[in-house]
C-alpha positions, 0 to 999 in steps of 0.5 A: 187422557188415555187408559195408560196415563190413568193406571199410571195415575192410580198406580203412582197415587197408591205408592205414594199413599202406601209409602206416607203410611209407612213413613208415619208409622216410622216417624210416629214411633219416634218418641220425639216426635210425638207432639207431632202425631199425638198432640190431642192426646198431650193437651189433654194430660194422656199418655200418648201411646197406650202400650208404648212406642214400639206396639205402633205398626201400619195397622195399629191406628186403623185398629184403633179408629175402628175400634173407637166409638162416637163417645170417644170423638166427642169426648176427645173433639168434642159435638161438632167433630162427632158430626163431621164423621156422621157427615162421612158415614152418611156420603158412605152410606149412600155410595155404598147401597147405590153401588151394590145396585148400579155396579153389577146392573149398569157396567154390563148393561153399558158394556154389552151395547154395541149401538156407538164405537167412538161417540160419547167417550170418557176419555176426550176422544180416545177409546178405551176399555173405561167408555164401555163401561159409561152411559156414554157407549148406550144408544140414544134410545132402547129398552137399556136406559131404563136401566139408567132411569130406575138408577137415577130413582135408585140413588135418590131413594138412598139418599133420602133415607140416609139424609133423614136417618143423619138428620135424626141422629144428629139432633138426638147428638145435640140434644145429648150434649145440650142435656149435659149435667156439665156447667157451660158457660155459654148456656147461661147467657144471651147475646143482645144487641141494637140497644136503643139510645140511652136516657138521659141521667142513665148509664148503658149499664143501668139501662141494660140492668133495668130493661131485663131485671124487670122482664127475668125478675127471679132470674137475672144475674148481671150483664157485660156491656161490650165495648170498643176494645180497640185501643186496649186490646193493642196495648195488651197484645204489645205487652204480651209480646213483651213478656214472651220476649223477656221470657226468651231473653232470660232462657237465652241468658240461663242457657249461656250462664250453664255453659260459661258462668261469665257470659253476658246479658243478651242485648238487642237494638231498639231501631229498626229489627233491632239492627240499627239505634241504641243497644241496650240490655234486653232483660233490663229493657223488657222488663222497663217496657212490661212495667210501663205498658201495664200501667198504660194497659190499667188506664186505658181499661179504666178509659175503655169501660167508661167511655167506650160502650157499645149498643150492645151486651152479654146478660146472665141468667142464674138458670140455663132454663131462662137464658135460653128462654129469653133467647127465643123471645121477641123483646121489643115490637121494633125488630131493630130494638133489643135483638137477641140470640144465644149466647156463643162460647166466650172463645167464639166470640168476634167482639169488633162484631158485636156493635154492628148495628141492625141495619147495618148488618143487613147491608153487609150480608147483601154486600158480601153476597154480591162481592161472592157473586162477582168472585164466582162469576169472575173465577170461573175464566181462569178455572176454565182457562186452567182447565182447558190449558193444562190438557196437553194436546192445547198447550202444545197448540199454545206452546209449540216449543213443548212438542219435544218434550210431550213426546216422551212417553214417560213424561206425557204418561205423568203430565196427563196424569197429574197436570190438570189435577195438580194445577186446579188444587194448587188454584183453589188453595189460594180461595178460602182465607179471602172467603173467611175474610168476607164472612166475618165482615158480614157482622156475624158474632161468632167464629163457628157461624164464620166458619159455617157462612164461609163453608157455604160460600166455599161450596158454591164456588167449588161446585160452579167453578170446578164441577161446572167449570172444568166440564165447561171449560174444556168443552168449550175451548175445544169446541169452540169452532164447531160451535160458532158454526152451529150455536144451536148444537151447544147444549148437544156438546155441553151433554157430550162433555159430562161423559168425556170428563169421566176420566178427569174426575176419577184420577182428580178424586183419586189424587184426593184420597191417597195423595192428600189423605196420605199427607194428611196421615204423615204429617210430613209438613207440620214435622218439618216445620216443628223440628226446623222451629224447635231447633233454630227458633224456640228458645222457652217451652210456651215457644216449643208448645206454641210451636207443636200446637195443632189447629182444628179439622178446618171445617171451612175448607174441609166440608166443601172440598168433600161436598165437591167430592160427593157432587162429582161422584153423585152426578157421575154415579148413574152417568160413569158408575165406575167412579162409585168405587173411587167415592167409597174409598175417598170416603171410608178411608177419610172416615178411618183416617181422620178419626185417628186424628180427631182422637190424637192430633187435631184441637177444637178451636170452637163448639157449637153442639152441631149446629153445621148440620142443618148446613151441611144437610142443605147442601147435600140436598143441594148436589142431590138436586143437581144430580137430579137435573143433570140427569134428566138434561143428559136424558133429554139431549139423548132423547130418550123419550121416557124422560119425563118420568125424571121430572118429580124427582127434583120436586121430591126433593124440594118437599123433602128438604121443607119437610126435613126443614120445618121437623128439626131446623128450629131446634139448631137455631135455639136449645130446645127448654126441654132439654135445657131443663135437666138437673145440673150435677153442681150449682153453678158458680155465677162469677165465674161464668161471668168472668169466663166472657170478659175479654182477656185485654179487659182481665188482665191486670188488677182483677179487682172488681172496681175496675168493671164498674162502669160496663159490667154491673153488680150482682143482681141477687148476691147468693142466687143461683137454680138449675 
């Protein structure tokens, strides 16, 4: 890419930023569209707009998210949002105290070498006004890398002391909300699962009851033994169809009676897509069909609590104090007997995962990571393919017939700017729902711990394929020849590369931060898809809301896209110091951005109190190493012989990460009981923490408690509760 594409890509990226920003203060002061910008806001009983619509201009929501506190994001998305923006603040941090030491050292000191006119280019082989500012234009050796070197050391220090403030500050997050005087049903009960066989004369309910009725005699409450819910969540799901249907039939009918007092009864076709077979009345209909399916639903309930359990369950403790004790403790000396873990909330719960036995579980997880294994492996020809393809001077080699249309300088100008960029986001974008899928076929039991194995998974594919990948690919499709010639020169090239690729990943994170945070702000696409819904599709107000309802920040894709943000400009922030700059403003206006969104438009679908970070943090550490060994390999291919004063560096990182490791990991795997131990502000109610995890299949219908005999037991001690 050549110095002009890359303003141009800049440029036109800034516009289209500018005018999304523009566009949604417009359209967000549409009262009609609020549901849209401030859906968090609506949920939550709020006024959308404090001060009203027209006080909205295109700095009122900068003003406000900067003026937002971190009380405010917890109080409104909740732990894990709150730790997501200690995530930005920590990658902004670092880019900024590295760059107020690198910018005014490193630019000058590459820019005033004279040693290397065209060699080492950030630009694939043009020279332009960006390679005097890379390491790529120092000499292979003198007195100015050390420079580079006391920079590599500089960002890693950075790094450090950031990463150890946010590990800090995180556990004193999660500690603060697991104190919380607030009732959570999710503190007073444990997850147990690998129930041995049962003896012979007793039930699974009995034998779960007994087991942990002696062991937590003053404290246990009762147990919910899981089970196959298959057949009865299928029926339930038919019937709550059925319902919406018939509340659209009689919306339909009320809407045509107010305009003619005659109209008829809607009807429909009971064949296929209710085109073909018999027509009858859809009111009449649907209401024959809820009443048969919930006779059916309280059958097969009956059938399911009885003859459908699992090797596994949900125990209650009247203190969270003992739950989460006994979610610590070793209950049985066979480790596949009895195994226990904290409960997660009732809405995180997978309950197809629950039964998963030990080994089986252990099986899945191997078979998973290789399956993800095979994915990276495989995916990386078609990232380096689309790499190597999408730069123009090779698909004119591959498609001839282009030649004409490349020509035109406007035209080759945007497809430089935007081709390879545009085609490896739209490439990527077709990952995540598989990687989600295969985490959850690991066995995990709840979605949050979904979302953080698939976040890992999502990183190391991004990270190999797209960092790795793109650099590679290009390379090695360009050099091929020169390479057959010579296979010792290859790790010579692959050094080559990282400076040659400079300009890529600049206008790639460009493109990032304004064209999708611009997106991101307007919400252009949620609009147009609500108002097309909301027009054409809703007929009942639950259609409407169901319609304008917003998801969560989409930690599993989320967290990845901008650790390979934070990879690319980290390794290239010592190599190519100009990109610096571009991780700061990626990162501070993502921080501005979507702390607007977290306090007015995106709903947590789950809370795990933080437990991402430790996550989070080995992975920051892991692209920390990664730099860390990319530098001292480009050292070394420039044979600068100081280089080995590089090598402690990865090993002060390792140590770093065990120390960081063994200082708070434990506490992100159980709740701490000195912070459990603190004094509720009410007693809690038992029952309705109970009833809070029965599954919504298994609720529906006659709440009598006949109903729960045979999986859910009786109260332990009736009136017992303590904090």
């Amino acid at each position: 890419m050549d110095f002009p594409s890359f303003l141009t890509s800049l440029a036109t990226s800034f516009i289209i930023f500018v005018v999304l920003m523009l566009l949604f203060t417009w359209l967000s002061r549409k009262p009609g569209n609020a549901e849209v910008y401030y859906p968090n806001r609506i949920l939550k009983g709020m006024n959308p707009v404090e001060g009203g619509y027209m006080t909205r201009n295109p700095f009122a929501w900068i003003r406000e998210a900067m003026s937002s506190s971190e009380t405010d994001i917890i109080n409104m998305s909740g732990v894990d949002t709150a730790v997501y923006f200690v995530f930005l603040g920590t990658a902004l941090g670092i880019f900024v105290f590295s760059g107020i030491v690198l910018l005014p050292v490193l630019l000058p000191v590459a820019a005033t070498d004279h040693t290397i006119r065209t060699i080492n280019t950030t630009s694939n082989g043009t020279f332009s006004e960006l390679d005097r500012l890379s390491m790529g234009h120092v000499g292979n050796s003198g007195p100015r890398l050390w420079a580079f070197i006391v920079a590599t050391y500089w960002v890693s220090i950075v790094a450090y002391f950031f990463l150890w403030r946010a590990y800090k500050h995180v556990t004193e997050l999660r500690a603060k909300a697991l104190m919380s005087p607030e009732v959570r049903a999710d503190q007073f009960a444990i997850l147990v699962r690998d129930i041995p066989s049962v003896s012979e004369g007793q039930s699974k309910k009995e034998q779960v009851d007994s087991f942990f009725r002696e062991i937590y005699p003053e404290t246990f409450y009762r147990s919910m033994v899981v089970t196959n819910n298959k057949e009865v969540n299928k029926i339930y799901e038919e019937l709550e169809g059925y319902k919406k249907k018939l509340a659209r039939a009689e919306a339909i009918y009320a809407e045509s009676k107010r305009t003619n007092p005659d109209a008829l009864k809607p009807s429909h076709k009971t064949g296929f897509l209710g085109i073909i077979g018999e027509k009858v009345d859809s009111i009449e209909f649907y209401n024959n069909k809820i009443t048969e399916l919930t006779q059916k639903l309280e059958a097969e309930q009956k059938v399911t609590l009885k003859e459908k359990q699992q090797s596994s369950a949900l125990v209650f403790f009247n203190s969270r104090v003992a739950a989460a004790s006994a979610s610590q403790n070793l209950h049985a000396p066979i480790v596949d007997t009895w195994t226990v873990i904290d409960a997660p909330e009732p809405r995180q719960l997978i309950w197809t995962n629950l039964s998963k036995k030990f080994y089986e579980r252990i099986i899945r997880q191997y078979v998973v990571y290789a399956v993800v294994f095979l994915t990276i492996f495989f995916y990386i020809i078609p990232i380096g393919f689309i790499s190597a393809l999408t730069t123009l001077d090779n698909l004119v080699k591959l498609l001839p017939f282009l030649k004409p249309v490349v020509k035109q300088t406007a035209i080759k100008t945007v497809l430089e700017a935007y081709l390879p960029q545009l085609a490896l986001i739209i490439f990527l974008a077709l990952l995540p729902m598989f990687l989600l899928f295969l985490s959850k076929a690991e066995g995990i039991p709840s979605e949050s711990h979904v979302t953080r194995a698939a976040s890992g998974k999502y990183f190391y594919f991004t990270v190999l394929n797209v960092f790795i990948g793109v650099t590679l690919g290009g390379t090695l499709f360009t050099a091929f020849k020169s390479i057959e010639k010579d296979p010792n020169s290859i790790i010579r090239v692959l050094a080559e590369s990282l400076p040659r690729n400079a300009t890529f990943f600049l206008t790639f994170v460009a493109l990032k931060f304004f064209v999708g945070y611009g997106l991101e702000l307007s919400r252009i696409v949620p609009l147009i898809i609500f108002h097309l819904k909301k027009k054409y599709l809703c007929k009942t107000e639950a259609e409407i809301k169901e319609a304008w309802t917003p998801g969560d920040l989409g930690y599993a894709t989320r967290f990845p896209n901008d650790m390979l943000i934070m990879t690319i400009v980290l390794c290239y922030s010592v190599i190519a110091p100009i990109i610096i700059p571009f991780g700061i403003l990626y990162f501070g206006l993502g921080w501005l951005l979507l702390r607007n969104q977290a306090l007015k438009v995106y709903v947590p679908s789950f809370e795990s109190y933080g437990r991402m970070w430790p996550h989070i943090h080995t992975r920051m550490l892991a692209t920390l190493i990664l730099y860390q060994v990319t530098m001292l390999g480009y050292f070394g291919v420039k044979e600068f012989k100081p280089t080995p004063v590089l090598i402690p560096l990865p090993i002060f990182s390792f140590i770093f990460a065990f120390i960081c490791q063994k200082k708070f990991r434990r506490f992100f795997i159980s709740p701490a009981l000195e912070v459990v131990s603190h004094e509720l502000k009410e007693v809690p109610n038992m029952e309705i923490v109970y009833r809070s995890f029965i599954p919504p299949c298994l609720s529906a219908g006659k709440p009598d408690e006949h109903q729960f005999e045979d999986a859910l037991s009786h109260v332990s001690k009736p009136g017992t509760s303590s904090v």
